[in-house]
TORKOL-4160 file (C-alpha; in steps of 0.2 Angstrom, whole numbers, padded with zeros to 4 digits, m for minus):
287
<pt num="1" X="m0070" Y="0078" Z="0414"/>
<pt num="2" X="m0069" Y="0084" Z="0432"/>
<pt num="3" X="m0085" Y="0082" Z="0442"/>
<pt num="4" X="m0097" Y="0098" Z="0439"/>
<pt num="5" X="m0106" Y="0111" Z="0447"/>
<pt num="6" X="m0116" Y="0125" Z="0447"/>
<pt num="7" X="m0111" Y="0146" Z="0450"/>
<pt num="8" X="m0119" Y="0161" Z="0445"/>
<pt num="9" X="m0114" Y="0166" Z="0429"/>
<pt num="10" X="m0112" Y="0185" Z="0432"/>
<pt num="11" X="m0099" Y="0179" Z="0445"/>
<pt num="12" X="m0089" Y="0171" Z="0431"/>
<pt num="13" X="m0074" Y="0182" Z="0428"/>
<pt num="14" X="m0069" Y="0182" Z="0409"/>
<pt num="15" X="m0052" Y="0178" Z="0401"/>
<pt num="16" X="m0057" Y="0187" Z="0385"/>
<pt num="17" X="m0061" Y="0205" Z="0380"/>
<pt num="18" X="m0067" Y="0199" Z="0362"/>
<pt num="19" X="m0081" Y="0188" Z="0355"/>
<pt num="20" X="m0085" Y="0182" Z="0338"/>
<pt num="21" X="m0101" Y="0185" Z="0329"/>
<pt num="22" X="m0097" Y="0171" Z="0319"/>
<pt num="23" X="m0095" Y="0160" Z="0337"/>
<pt num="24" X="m0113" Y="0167" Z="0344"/>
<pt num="25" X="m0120" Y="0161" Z="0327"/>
<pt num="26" X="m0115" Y="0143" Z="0331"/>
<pt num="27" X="m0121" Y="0145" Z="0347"/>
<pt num="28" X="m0137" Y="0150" Z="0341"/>
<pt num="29" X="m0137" Y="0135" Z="0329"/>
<pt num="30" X="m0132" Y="0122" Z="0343"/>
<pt num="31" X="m0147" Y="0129" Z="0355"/>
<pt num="32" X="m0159" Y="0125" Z="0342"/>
<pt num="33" X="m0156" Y="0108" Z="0345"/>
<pt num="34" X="m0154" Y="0108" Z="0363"/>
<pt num="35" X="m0161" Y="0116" Z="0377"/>
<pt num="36" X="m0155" Y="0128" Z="0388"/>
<pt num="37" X="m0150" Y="0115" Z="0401"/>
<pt num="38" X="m0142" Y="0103" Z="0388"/>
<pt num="39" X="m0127" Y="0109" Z="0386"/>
<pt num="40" X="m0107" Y="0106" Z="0389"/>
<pt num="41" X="m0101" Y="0114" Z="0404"/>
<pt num="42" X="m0090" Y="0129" Z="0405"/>
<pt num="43" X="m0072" Y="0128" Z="0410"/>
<pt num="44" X="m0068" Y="0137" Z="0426"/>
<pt num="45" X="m0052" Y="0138" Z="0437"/>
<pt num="46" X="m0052" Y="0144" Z="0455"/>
<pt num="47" X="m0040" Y="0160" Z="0458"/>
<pt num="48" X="m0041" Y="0164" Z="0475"/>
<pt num="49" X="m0059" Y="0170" Z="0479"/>
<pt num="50" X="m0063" Y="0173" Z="0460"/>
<pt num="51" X="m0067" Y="0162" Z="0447"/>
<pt num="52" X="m0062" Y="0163" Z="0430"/>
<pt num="53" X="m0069" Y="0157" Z="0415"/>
<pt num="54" X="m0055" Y="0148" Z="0405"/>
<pt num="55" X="m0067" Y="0145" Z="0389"/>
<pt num="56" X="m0083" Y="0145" Z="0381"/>
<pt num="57" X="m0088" Y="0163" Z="0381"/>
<pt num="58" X="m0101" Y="0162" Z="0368"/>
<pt num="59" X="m0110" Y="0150" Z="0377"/>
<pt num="60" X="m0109" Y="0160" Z="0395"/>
<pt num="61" X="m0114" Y="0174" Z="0384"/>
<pt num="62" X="m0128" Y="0167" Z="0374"/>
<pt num="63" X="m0137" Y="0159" Z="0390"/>
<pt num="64" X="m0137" Y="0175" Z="0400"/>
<pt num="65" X="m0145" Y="0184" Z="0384"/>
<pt num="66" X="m0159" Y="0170" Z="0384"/>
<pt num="67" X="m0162" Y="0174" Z="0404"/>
<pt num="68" X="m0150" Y="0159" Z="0411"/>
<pt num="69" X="m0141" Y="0163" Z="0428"/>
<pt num="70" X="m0136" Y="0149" Z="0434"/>
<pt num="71" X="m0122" Y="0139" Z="0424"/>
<pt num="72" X="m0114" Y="0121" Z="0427"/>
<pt num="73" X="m0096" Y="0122" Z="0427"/>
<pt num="74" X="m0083" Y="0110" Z="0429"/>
<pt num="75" X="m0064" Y="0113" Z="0437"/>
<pt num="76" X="m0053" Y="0114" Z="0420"/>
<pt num="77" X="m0036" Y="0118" Z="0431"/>
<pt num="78" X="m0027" Y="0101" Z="0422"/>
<pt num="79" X="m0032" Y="0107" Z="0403"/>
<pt num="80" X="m0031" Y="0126" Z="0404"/>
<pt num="81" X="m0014" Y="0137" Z="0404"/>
<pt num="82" X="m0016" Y="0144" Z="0422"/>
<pt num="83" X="m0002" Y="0158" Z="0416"/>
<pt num="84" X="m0008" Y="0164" Z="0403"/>
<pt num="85" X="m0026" Y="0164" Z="0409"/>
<pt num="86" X="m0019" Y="0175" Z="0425"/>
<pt num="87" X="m0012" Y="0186" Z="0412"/>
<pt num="88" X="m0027" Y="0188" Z="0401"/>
<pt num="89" X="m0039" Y="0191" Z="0416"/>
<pt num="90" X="m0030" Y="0206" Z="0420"/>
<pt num="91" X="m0031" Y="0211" Z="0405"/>
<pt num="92" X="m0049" Y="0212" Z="0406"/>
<pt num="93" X="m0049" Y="0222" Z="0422"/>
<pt num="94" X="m0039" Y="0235" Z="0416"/>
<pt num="95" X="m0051" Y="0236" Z="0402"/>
<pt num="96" X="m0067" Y="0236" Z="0415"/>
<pt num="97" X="m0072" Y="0218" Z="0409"/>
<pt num="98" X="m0079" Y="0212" Z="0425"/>
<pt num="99" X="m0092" Y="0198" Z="0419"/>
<pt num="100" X="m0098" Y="0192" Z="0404"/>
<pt num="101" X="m0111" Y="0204" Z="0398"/>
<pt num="102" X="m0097" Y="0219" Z="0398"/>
<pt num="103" X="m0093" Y="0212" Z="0382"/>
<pt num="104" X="m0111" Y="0214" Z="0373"/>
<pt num="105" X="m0101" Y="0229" Z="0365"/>
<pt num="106" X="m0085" Y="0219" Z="0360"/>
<pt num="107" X="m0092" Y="0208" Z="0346"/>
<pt num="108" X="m0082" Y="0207" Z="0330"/>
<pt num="109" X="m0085" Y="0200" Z="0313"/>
<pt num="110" X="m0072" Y="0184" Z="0308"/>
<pt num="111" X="m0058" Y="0195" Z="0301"/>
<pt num="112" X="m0057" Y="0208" Z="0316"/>
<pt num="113" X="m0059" Y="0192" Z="0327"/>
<pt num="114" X="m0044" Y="0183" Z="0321"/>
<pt num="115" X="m0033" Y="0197" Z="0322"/>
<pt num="116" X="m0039" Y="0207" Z="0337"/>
<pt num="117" X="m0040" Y="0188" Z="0348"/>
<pt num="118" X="m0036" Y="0174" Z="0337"/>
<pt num="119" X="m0018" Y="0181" Z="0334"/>
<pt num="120" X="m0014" Y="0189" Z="0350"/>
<pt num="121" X="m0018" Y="0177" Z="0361"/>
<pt num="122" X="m0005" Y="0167" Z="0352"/>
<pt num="123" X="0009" Y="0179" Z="0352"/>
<pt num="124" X="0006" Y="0183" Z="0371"/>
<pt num="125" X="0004" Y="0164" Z="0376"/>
<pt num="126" X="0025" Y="0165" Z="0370"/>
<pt num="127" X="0027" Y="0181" Z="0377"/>
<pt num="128" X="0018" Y="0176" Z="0396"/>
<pt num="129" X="0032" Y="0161" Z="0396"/>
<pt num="130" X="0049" Y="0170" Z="0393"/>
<pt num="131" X="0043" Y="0183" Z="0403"/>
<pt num="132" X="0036" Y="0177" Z="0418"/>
<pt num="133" X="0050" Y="0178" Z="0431"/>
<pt num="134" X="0054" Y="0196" Z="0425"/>
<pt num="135" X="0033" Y="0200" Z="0426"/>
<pt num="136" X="0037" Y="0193" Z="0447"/>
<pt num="137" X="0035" Y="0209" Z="0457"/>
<pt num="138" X="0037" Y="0210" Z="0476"/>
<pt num="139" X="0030" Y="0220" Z="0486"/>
<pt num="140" X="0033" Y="0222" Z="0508"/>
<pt num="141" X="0016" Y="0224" Z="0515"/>
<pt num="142" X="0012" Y="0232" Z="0531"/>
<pt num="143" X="m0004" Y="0235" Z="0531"/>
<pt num="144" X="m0011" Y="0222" Z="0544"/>
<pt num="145" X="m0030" Y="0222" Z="0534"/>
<pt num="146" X="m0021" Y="0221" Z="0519"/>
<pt num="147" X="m0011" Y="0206" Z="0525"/>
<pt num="148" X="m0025" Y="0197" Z="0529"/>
<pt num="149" X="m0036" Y="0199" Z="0514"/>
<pt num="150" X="m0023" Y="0192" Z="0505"/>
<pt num="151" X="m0019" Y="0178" Z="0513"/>
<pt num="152" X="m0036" Y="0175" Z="0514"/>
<pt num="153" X="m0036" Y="0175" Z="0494"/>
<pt num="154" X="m0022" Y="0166" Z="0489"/>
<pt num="155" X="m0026" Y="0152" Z="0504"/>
<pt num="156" X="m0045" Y="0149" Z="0498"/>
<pt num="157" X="m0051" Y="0138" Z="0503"/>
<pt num="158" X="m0045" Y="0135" Z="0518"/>
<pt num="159" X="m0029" Y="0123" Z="0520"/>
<pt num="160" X="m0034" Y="0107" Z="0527"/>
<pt num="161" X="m0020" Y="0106" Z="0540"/>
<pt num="162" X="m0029" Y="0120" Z="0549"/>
<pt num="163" X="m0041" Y="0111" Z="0560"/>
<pt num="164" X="m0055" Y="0124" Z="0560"/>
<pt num="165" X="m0059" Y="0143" Z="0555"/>
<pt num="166" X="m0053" Y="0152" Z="0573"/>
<pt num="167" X="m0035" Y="0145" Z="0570"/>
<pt num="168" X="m0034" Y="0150" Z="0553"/>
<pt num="169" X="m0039" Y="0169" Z="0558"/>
<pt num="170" X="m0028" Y="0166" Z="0573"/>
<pt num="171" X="m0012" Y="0161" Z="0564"/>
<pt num="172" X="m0017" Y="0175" Z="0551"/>
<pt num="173" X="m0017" Y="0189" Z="0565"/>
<pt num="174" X="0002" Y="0182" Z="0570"/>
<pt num="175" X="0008" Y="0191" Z="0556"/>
<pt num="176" X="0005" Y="0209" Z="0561"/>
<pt num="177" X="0020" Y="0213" Z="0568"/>
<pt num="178" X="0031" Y="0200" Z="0554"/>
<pt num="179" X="0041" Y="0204" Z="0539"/>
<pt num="180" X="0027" Y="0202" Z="0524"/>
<pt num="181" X="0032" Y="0201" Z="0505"/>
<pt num="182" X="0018" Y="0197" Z="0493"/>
<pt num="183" X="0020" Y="0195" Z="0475"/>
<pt num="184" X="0011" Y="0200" Z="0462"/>
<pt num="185" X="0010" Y="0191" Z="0443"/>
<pt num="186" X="0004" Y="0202" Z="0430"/>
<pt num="187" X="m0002" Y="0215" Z="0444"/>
<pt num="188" X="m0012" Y="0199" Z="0453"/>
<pt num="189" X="m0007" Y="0192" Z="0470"/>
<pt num="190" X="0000" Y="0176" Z="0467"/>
<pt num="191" X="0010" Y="0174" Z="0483"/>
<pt num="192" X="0016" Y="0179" Z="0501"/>
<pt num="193" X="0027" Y="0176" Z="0513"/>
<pt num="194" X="0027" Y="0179" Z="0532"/>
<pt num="195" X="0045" Y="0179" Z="0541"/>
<pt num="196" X="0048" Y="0180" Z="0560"/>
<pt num="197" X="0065" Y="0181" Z="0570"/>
<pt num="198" X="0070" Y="0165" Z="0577"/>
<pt num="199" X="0085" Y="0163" Z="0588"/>
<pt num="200" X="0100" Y="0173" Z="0585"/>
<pt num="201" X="0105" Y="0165" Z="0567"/>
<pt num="202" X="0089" Y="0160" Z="0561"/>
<pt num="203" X="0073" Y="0168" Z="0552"/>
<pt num="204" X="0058" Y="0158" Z="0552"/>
<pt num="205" X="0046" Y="0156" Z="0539"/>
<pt num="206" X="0029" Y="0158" Z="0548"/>
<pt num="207" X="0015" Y="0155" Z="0536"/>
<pt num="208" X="0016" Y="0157" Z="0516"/>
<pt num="209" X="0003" Y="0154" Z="0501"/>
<pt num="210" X="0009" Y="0152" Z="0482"/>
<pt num="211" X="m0007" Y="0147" Z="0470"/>
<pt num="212" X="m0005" Y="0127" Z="0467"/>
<pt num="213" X="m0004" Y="0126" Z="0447"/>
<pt num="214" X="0010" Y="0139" Z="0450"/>
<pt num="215" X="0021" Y="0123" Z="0463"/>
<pt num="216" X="0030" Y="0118" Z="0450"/>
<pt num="217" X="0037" Y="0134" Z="0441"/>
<pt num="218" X="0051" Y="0143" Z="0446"/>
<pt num="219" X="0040" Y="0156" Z="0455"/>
<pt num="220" X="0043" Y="0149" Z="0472"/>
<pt num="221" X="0062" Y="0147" Z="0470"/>
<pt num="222" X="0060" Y="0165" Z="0466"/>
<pt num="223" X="0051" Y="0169" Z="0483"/>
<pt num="224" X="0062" Y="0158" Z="0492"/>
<pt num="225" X="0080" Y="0167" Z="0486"/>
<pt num="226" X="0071" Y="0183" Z="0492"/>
<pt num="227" X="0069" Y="0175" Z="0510"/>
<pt num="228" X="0087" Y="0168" Z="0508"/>
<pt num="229" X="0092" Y="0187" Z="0506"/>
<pt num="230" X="0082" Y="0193" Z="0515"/>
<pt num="231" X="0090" Y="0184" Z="0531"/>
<pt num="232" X="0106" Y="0186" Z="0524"/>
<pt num="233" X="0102" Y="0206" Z="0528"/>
<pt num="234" X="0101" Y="0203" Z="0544"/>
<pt num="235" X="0116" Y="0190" Z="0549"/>
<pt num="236" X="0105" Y="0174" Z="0550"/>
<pt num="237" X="0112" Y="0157" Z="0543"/>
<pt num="238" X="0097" Y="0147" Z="0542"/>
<pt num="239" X="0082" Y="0148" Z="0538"/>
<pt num="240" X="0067" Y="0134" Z="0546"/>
<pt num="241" X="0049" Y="0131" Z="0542"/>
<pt num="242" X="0036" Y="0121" Z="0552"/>
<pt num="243" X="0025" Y="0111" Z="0541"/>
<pt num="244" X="0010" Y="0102" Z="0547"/>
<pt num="245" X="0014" Y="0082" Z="0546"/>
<pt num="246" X="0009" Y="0073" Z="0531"/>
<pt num="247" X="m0006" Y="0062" Z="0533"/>
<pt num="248" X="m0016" Y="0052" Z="0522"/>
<pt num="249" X="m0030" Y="0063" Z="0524"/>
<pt num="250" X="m0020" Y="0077" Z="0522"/>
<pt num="251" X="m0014" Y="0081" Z="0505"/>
<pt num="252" X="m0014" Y="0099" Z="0507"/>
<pt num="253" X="0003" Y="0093" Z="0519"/>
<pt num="254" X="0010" Y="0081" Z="0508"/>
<pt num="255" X="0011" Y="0096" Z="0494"/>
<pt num="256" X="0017" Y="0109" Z="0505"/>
<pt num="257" X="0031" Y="0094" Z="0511"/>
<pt num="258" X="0036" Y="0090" Z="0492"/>
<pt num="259" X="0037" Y="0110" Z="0489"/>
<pt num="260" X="0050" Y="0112" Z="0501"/>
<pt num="261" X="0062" Y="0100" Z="0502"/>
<pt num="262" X="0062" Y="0100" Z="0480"/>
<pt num="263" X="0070" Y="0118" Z="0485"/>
<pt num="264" X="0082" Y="0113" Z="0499"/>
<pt num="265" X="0076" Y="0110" Z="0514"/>
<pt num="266" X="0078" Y="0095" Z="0527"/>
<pt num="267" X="0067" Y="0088" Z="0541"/>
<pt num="268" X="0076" Y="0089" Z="0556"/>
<pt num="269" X="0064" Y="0090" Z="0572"/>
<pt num="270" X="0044" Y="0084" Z="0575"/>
<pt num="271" X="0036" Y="0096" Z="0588"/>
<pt num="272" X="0020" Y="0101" Z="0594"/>
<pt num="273" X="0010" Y="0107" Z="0579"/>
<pt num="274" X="0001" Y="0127" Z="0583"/>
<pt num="275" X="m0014" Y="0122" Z="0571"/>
<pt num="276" X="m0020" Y="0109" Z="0580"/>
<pt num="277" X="m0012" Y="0102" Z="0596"/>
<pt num="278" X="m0016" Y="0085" Z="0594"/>
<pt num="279" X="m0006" Y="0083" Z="0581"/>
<pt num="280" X="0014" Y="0085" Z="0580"/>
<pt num="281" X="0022" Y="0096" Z="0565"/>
<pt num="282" X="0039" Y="0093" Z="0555"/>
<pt num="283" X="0053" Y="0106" Z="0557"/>
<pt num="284" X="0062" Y="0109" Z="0539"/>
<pt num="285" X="0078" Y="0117" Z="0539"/>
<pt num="286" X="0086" Y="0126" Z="0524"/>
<pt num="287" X="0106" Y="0135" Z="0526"/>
């Protein structure tokens, strides 16, 4: 188990809308025999500035019910089905399921459980993987404030490459005048991309964000096709991106490094980095 900590649990968004009675019972009967600090901590996964709970309901609802408001947790991104759990927590916003009490009045008995939960989290988990490319959506952003909220999500916390807060914000404010696509996942910001003119055959790629667990999908070849397009529009060839170099302090880099030359592109100049000027940045190219 990943190293735990501690959160509120009303800031605990859930990835249910239904509990069982039968569930709370065993709850019951396990905190008869353990106190309300003895217990295995919940499952969590960061999305952005939210964080979700991947599991254990009964027991996040049980210890609110006994006065508990503080919860350990632990990081359950390499045992949890990121997709399906992006799917499932949009489903409880759309039904006003903001924390774990709003579902005090969604507790069913076994039968109703299995059916109403039980089975369709197992038909959606199929669905949620054929149809994840076509559930994509993008959307051009011009609202500056919009922008930055979120990049500011999706790049939380803050990538390590950027030295310190006031480069962040000031790379972020670059964008106001750039080409902005985000894309949404089952209506959640999952991505962006922020594009600037670059010479007269080139667009560069100036700043870009795409959830971690989602590296290895197809989502970011998705994002990159549209760029590809996208400068294709306008007459340019090429497209370049300026990385941060890879350091062994610096794995935040070495991801981002990995990400794009797996889709095409090729180192092909070092220059002097804009997030912090002592260090140089690599210069990928993609045609």
């Amino acid at each position: 188990m990943e190293k735990t900590f501690f959160v509120d649990i009303e800031n605990l968004s859930p990835t249910q809308f239904f509990m069982s009675k039968e569930k709370l019972e065993e709850a019951h009967v396990f905190f008869e025999n353990h106190t309300l600090e003895d217990y295995p901590p919940l499952p969590v996964v960061k999305f952005g500035l939210k964080t979700l709970l991947t599991g254990s309901h009964h027991y996040a609802y049980y210890l609110v019910q006994k006065g508990k408001h503080i919860a350990e947790v632990y990081d359950a991104i390499d045992e949890c089905d990121f997709l399906l759990n992006i799917k499932n927590y949009s489903e409880c916003q759309k039904r006003n399921i903001k924390n774990i009490i709003d579902l005090e009045s969604r507790i069913l008995d076994h039968d109703a459980y299995q059916v109403k939960w039980v089975e369709y989290l197992q038909e959606n988990r199929e669905k949620v993987i054929a149809n994840t490319l076509k559930s994509l959506k993008k959307q051009q952003i011009t609202d500056n404030y919009q922008k930055i909220a979120i990049i500011k999500d999706i790049l939380n916390p803050m990538p390590s490459y950027f030295i310190n807060e006031s480069i962040f914000d000031e790379h972020i404010q670059q964008t106001a005048d750039q080409y902005f696509l985000s894309f949404k996942l089952f209506n959640q910001y999952v991505a962006f991309v922020s594009c600037k003119m670059r010479y007269d055959d080139t667009v560069e790629v100036h700043l870009s964000g795409i959830y971690k667990p989602l590296y290895n999908t197809d989502i970011f070849k998705k994002i990159l096709n549209v760029v590809k397009r996208y400068a294709k529009s306008l007459g340019r060839q090429y497209i370049v991106v300026r990385l941060p170099a890879v350091t062994t302090a610096n794995s935040d880099a070495s991801c981002l490094h990995t990400l794009y030359k797996t889709h095409g592109f090729a180192h092909i100049a070092n220059l002097q980095s804009s997030w912090d000027e002592r260090r140089m940045c690599m210069l990928l190219i993609a045609h």
